[in-house]
GUVEXGU-254047 format. One line per 5 residues: number of its first residue (from 1); their letters; for each residue x, y, z of C-alpha. Coordinates in steps of 0.001 Angstrom, whole numbers. Layout:
<sites>
NUM = A = X:Y:Z | ...
</sites>
This chain:
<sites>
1 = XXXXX = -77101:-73087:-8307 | -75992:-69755:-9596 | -73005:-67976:-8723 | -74318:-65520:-6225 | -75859:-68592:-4930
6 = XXXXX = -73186:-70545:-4488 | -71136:-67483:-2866 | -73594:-66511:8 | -74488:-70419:711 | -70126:-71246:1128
11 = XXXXX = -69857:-68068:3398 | -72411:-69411:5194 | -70947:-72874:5139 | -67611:-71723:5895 | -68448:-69603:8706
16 = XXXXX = -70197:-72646:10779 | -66915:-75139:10169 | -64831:-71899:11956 | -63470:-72459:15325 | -64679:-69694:17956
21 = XXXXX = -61997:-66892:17805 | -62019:-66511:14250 | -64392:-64894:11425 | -64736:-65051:7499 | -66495:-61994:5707
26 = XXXXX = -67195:-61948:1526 | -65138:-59387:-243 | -65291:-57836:-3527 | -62216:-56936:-4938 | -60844:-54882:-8055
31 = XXXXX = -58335:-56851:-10248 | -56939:-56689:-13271 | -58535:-55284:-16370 | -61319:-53843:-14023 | -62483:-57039:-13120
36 = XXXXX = -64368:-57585:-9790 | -63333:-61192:-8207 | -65454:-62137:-5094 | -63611:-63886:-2216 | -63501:-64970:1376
41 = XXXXX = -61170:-62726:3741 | -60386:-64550:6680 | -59975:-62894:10175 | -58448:-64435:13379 | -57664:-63016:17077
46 = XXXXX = -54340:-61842:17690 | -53116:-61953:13758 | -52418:-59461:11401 | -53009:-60862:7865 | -56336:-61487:6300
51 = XXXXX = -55778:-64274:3686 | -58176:-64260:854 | -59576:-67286:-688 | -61366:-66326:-4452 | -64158:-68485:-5544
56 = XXXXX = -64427:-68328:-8555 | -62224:-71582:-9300 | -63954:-73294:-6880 | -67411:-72559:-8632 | -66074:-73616:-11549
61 = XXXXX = -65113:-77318:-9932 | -68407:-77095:-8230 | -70104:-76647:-11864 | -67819:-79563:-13330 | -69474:-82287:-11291
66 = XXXXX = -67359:-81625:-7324 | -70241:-81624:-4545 | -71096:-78559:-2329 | -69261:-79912:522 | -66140:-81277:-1324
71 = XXXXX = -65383:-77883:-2390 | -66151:-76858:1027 | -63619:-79155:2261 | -60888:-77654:-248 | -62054:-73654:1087
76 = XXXXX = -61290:-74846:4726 | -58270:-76946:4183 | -56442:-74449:1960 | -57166:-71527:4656 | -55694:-74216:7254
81 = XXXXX = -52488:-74411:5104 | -52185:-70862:4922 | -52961:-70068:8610 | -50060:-72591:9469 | -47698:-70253:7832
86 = XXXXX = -46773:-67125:9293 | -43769:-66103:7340 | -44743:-63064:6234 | -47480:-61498:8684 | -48750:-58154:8858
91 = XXXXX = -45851:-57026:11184 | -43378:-58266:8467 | -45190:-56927:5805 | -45331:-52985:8192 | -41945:-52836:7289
96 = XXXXX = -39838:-51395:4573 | -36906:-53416:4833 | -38576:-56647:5031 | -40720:-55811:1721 | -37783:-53760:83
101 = XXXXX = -35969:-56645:-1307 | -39541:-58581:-2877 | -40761:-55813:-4835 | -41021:-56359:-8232 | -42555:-54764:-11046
106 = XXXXX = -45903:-55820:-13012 | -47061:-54517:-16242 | -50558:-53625:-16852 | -53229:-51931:-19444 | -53613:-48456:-18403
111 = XXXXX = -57193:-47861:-19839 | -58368:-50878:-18796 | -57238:-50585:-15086 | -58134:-46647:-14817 | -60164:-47066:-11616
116 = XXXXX = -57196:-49079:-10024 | -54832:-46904:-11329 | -56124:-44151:-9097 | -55563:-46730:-6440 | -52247:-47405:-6565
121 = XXXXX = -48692:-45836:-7091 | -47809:-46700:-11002 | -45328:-45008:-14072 | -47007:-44907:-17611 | -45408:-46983:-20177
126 = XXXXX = -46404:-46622:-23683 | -50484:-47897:-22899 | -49084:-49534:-19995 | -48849:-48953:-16555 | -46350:-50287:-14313
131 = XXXXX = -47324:-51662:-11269 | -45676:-52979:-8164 | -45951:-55895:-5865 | -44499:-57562:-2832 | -43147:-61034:-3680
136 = XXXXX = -44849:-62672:-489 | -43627:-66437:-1484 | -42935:-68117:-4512 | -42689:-72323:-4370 | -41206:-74602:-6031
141 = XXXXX = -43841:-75494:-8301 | -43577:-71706:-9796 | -46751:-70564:-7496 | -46347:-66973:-6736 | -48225:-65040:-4072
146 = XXXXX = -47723:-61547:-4201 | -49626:-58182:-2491 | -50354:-55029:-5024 | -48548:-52183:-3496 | -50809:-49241:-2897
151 = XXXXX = -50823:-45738:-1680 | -51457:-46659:1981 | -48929:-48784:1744 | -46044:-45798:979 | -47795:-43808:4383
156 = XXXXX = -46898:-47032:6318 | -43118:-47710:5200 | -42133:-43746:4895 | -40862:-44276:1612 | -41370:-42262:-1683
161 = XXXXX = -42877:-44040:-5078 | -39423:-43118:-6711 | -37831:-45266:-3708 | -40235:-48137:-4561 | -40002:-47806:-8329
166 = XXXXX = -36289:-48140:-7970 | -35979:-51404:-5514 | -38518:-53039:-8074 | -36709:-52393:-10947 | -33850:-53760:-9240
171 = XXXXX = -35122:-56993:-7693 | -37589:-58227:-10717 | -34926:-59089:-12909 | -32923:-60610:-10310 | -35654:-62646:-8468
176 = XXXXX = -38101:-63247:-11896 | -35203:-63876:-14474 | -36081:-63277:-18378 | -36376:-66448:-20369 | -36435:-65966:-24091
181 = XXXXX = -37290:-69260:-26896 | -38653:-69803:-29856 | -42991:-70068:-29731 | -42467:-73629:-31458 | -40597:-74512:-28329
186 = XXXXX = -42658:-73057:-25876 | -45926:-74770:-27217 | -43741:-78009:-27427 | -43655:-77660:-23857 | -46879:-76779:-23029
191 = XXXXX = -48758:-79986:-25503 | -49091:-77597:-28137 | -48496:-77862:-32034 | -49501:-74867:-34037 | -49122:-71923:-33097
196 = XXXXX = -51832:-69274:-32459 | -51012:-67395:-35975 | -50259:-69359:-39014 | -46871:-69096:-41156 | -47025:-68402:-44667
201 = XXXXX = -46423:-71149:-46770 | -42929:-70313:-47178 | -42594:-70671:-43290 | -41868:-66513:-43357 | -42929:-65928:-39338
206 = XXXXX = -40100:-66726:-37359 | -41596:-66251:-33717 | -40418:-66244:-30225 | -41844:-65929:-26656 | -40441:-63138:-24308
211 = XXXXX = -41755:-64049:-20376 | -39864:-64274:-17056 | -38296:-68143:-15155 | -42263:-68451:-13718 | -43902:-67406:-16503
216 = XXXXX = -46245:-65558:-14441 | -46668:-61665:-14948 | -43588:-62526:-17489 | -44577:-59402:-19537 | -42657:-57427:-17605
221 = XXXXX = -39272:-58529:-18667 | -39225:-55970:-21792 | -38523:-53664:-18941 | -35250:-55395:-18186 | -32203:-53765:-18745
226 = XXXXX = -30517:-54437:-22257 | -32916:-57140:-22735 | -34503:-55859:-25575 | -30598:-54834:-27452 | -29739:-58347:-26702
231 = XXXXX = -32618:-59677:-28768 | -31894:-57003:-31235 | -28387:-58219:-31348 | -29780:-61741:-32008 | -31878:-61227:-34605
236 = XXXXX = -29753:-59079:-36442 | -33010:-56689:-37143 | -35600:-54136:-35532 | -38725:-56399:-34207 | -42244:-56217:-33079
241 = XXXXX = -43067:-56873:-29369 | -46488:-58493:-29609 | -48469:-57861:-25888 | -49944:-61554:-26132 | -50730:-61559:-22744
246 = XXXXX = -49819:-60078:-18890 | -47598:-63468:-18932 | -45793:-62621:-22047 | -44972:-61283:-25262 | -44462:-62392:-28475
251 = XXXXX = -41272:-61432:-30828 | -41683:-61077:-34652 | -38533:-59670:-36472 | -39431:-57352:-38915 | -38182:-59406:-41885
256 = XXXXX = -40797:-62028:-41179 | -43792:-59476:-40159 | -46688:-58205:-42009 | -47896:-54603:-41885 | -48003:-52867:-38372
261 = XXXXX = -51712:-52496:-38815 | -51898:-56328:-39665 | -49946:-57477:-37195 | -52383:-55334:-34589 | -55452:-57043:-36310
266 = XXXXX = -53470:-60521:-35090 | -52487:-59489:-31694 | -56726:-58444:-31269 | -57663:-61658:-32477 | -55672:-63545:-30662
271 = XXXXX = -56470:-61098:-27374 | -60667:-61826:-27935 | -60329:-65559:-28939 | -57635:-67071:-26953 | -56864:-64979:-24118
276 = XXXXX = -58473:-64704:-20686 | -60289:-61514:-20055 | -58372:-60760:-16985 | -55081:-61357:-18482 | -54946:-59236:-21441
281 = XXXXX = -52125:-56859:-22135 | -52811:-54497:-24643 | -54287:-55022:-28236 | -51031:-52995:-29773 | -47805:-54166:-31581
286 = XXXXX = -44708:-52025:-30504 | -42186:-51674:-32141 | -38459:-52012:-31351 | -35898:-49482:-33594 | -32426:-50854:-32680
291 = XXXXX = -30860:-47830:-33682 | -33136:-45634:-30989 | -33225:-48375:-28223 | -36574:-48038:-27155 | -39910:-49579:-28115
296 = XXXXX = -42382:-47478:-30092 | -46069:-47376:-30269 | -47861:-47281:-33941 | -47774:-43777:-35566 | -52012:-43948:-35334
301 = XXXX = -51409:-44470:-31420 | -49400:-41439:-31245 | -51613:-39575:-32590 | -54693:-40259:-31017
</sites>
């Protein structure tokens, strides 16, 4: 069964197991990195949200041996979990000082995510964009659900993008707290034991992992206040800030780092080989001058 297959034949499927009063309807949404995910939005009497259910992952356990209806089965029980728990519904959600203190700030690719750019209130940073989400819930098992904040949304709440760009870079570092550890210990935790770029023989790389407590949409934590100076302080020396993913970045003091240009060739590689489509970054090093403060983007970048 393809894809498209397997899409229209679940609507279909889920729409029967429905109890009268409430509706399901396939969606195609915009996400990250201009990708298209197609999911079920779910619609009932009397309620406000519309909880979305992607299939994707449920193809892919479909394709790894699950049957038709066992996946099904998973579709219609997660939506029942959901549906159970109105915590934030849409009259929640209408208002600005409900959302105000859950918005938090997400860094993505600005070429890649041009269309949803136009989309969505944003401030350029270096070939980023920064984006902006409601933190609906996060669990204890570090699950985050969060809504993208767009333009309608700043009609509905009164508020100005400067207002919203302000409580988000307030609450992210407070609610998504910076964790910062050396690569060998991260990929300890995670099973791991090489990294995904080799030392030289003399062991010259000394690498660590920038990301947030969740690890989820950790990238964003180089835009924490004095985050970057602390590291600087640490290190004792100016550093590259390698975008290895939207989760997090990678920190390679300069002492220990090839050429800017080689060190870009690393970060693509690693970007087209190891990465998820939908979660890359950017494919360029910055660089982080103690003595300025700021991070930099390669002198060919600038000039382009």
């Amino acid at each position: 069964m393809t894809y498209e297959q397997f899409v229209e034949r679940m609507e279909e499927r889920v729409r029967a197991a429905l109890a009268p009063g409430r509706s399901v309807r396939l969606r195609s949404a915009l996400k990250n990195n201009g990708r298209h995910r197609k999911g079920l939005v779910f619609t009932e009497a009397g309620v406000n949200t519309s909880p979305t259910i992607y299939l994707e992952e449920y193809y892919e356990r479909y394709q790894a041996g699950s049957s038709f209806e066992e996946v099904a089965g998973q579709i219609l029980a997660l939506y029942g979990s959901v549906r159970m728990d109105r915590s934030w519904d849409g009259e929640r959600l209408s208002r600005y000082e409900n959302v105000k203190p859950r918005l938090i700030c997400r860094l993505i690719n600005r070429e890649r995510n041009r269309d949803l750019l136009e989309e969505v209130p944003h401030v350029p940073y270096l070939d980023l964009a920064v984006v902006f989400h409601v933190l609906v819930d996060l669990e204890a098992d570090d699950r985050i659900a969060t809504m993208l904040v767009r333009r309608e949304h700043l009609k509905w709440w009164h508020v100005t993008e400067e207002e919203v760009r302000r409580a988000a870079g307030e609450n992210t570092e407070k609610l998504l707290p910076a964790e910062f550890k050396t690569l060998c210990a991260v990929l300890a935790q995670a099973g791991m034991e090489e990294p995904p770029v080799q030392a030289d023989p003399a062991g010259a790389y000394r690498m660590y992992v920038l990301t947030n407590s969740i690890q989820n949409f950790g990238a964003s934590a180089i835009l924490y206040k004095d985050v970057l100076k602390k590291i600087g302080a640490f290190l004792k020396e100016d550093f590259y800030v390698l975008p290895s993913s939207i989760h997090e970045v990678i920190i390679l003091p300069e002492s220990s780092a090839p050429s800017w240009r080689e060190t870009a060739m690393i970060v693509k590689e690693i970007n087209e080989t190891q990465v998820m489509e939908e979660e890359v970054l950017s494919d360029t090093p910055y660089f982080y001058r103690r003595s300025e403060g700021a991070l930099a983007l390669p002198g060919w970048e600038k000039e382009a």
